[in-house]
C-alpha positions as CSV (number, residue, x, y, z in Angstrom):
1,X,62.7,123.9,144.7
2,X,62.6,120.5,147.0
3,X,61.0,118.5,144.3
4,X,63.5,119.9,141.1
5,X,66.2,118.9,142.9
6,X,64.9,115.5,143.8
7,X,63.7,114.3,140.0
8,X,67.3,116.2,138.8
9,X,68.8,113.7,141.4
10,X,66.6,110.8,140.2
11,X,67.3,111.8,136.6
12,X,70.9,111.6,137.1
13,X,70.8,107.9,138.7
14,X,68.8,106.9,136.1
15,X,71.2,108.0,133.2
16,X,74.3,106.8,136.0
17,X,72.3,103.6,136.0
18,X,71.9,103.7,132.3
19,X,75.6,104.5,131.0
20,X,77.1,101.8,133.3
21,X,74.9,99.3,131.9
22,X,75.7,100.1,128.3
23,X,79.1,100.4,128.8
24,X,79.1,97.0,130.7
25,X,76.9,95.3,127.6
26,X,79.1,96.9,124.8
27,X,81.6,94.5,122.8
28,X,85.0,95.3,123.5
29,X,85.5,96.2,119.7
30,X,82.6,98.8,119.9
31,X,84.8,100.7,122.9
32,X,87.1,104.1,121.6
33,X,90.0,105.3,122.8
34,X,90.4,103.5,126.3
35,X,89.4,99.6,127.4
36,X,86.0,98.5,128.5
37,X,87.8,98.1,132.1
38,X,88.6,101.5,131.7
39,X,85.6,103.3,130.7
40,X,83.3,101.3,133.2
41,X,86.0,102.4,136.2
42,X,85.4,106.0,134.1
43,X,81.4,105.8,134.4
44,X,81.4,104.3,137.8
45,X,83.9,107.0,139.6
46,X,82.7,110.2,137.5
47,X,78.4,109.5,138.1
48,X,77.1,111.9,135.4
49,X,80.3,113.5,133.5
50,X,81.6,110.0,133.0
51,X,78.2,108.5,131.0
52,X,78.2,111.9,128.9
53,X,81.8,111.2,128.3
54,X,80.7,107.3,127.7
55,X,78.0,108.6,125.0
56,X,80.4,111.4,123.4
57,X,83.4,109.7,123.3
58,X,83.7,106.2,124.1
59,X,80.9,104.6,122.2
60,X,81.0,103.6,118.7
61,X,77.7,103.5,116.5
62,X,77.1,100.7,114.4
63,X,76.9,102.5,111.3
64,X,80.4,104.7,112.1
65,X,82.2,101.8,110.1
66,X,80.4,102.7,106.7
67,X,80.7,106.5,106.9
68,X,83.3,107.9,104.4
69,X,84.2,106.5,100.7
70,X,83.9,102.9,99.9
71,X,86.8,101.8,97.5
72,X,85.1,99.8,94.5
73,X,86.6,96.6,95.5
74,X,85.3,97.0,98.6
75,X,81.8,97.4,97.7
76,X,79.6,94.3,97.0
77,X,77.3,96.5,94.6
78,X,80.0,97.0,92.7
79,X,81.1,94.0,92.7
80,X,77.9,92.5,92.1
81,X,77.6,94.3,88.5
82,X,81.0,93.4,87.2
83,X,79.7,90.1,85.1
84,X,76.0,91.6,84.6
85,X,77.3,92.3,80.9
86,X,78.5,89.1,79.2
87,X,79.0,90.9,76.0
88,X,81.4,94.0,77.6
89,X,84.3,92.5,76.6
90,X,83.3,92.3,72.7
91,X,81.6,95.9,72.7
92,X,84.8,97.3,73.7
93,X,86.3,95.5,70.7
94,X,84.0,96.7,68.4
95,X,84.1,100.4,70.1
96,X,87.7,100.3,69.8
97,X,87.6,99.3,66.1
98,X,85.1,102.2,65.1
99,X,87.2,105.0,66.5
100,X,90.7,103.6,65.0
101,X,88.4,103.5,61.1
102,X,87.0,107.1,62.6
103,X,90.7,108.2,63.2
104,X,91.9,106.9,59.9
105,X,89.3,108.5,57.8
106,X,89.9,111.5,59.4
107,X,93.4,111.4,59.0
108,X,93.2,110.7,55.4
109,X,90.8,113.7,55.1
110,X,93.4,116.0,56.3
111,X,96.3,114.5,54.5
112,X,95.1,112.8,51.2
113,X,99.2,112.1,50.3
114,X,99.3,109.9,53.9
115,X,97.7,107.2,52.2
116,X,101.1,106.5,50.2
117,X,104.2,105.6,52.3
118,X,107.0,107.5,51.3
119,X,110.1,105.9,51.0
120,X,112.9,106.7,53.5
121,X,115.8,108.9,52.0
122,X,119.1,107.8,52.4
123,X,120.9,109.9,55.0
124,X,124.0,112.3,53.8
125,X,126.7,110.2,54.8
126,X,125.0,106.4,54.3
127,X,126.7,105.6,51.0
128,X,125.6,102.0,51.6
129,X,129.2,100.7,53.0
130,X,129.7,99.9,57.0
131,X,132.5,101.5,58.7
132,X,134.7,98.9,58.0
133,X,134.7,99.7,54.2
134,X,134.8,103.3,54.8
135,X,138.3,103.0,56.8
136,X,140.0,100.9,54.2
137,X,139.2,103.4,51.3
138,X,141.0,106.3,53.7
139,X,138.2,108.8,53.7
140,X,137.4,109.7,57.0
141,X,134.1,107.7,58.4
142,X,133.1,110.6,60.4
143,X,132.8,112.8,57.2
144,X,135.4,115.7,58.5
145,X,138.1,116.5,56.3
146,X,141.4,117.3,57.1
């Protein structure tokens, strides 16, 4: 039972050892939630519950800052593919022109009279005159009798 507790103690200055070392070697940028001043006064005071607060909480992994969704302007793949097709520009175009002939042809197949324009017919009350003329002739512009 002697010799448990002795490698259990030497384990735990070890990994005391350990976690003040790391937290001493870590950028400033790379500490969470606290300073560096902080979480070495953290790891010092609190022997093994401050380095398994150090590793849980207080360290940042490199690769934490790429985790989650990368916006496309934010991702040099992306970026890197945007003038790989010289032509795109003039493929559109063409696209674009085969689906408006596609959409007139198949307009033209469901309404065959489309093709002509009709001409506008004159509204009710647009006799050709303005307002003007309509005042001076005493009929009532608006059309209401009375």
């Amino acid at each position: 039972m002697a010799r448990a507790l002795i490698l259990l103690a030497v384990a735990a200055v070890v990994f005391w050892v350990f976690s003040i070392v790391d937290c001493a070697v870590q950028s400033p940028a790379r500490h969470r939630g606290v300073s560096k001043n902080t979480w070495l006064v953290i790891v010092v005071l609190i022997p093994v519950i401050g380095g398994i607060l150090w590793f849980a909480i207080g360290r940042t992994r490199p690769d934490a800052q790429r985790r989650g969704p990368v916006a496309p302007d934010d991702d040099p793949t992306f970026l890197g593919t945007l003038g790989a097709f010289p032509d795109q520009d003039e493929r559109i175009r063409q696209l674009e022109e085969e689906l408006a002939k596609l959409d007139d042809e198949d307009e033209s197949k469901r309404n065959p009279e489309s093709k002509r324009s009709p001409e506008p017919k004159p509204k009710p009350e647009d006799d050709g005159r303005s307002d003007d003329e309509r005042e001076g002739d005493g009929r009532d512009p608006s059309g209401s009798r009375g």
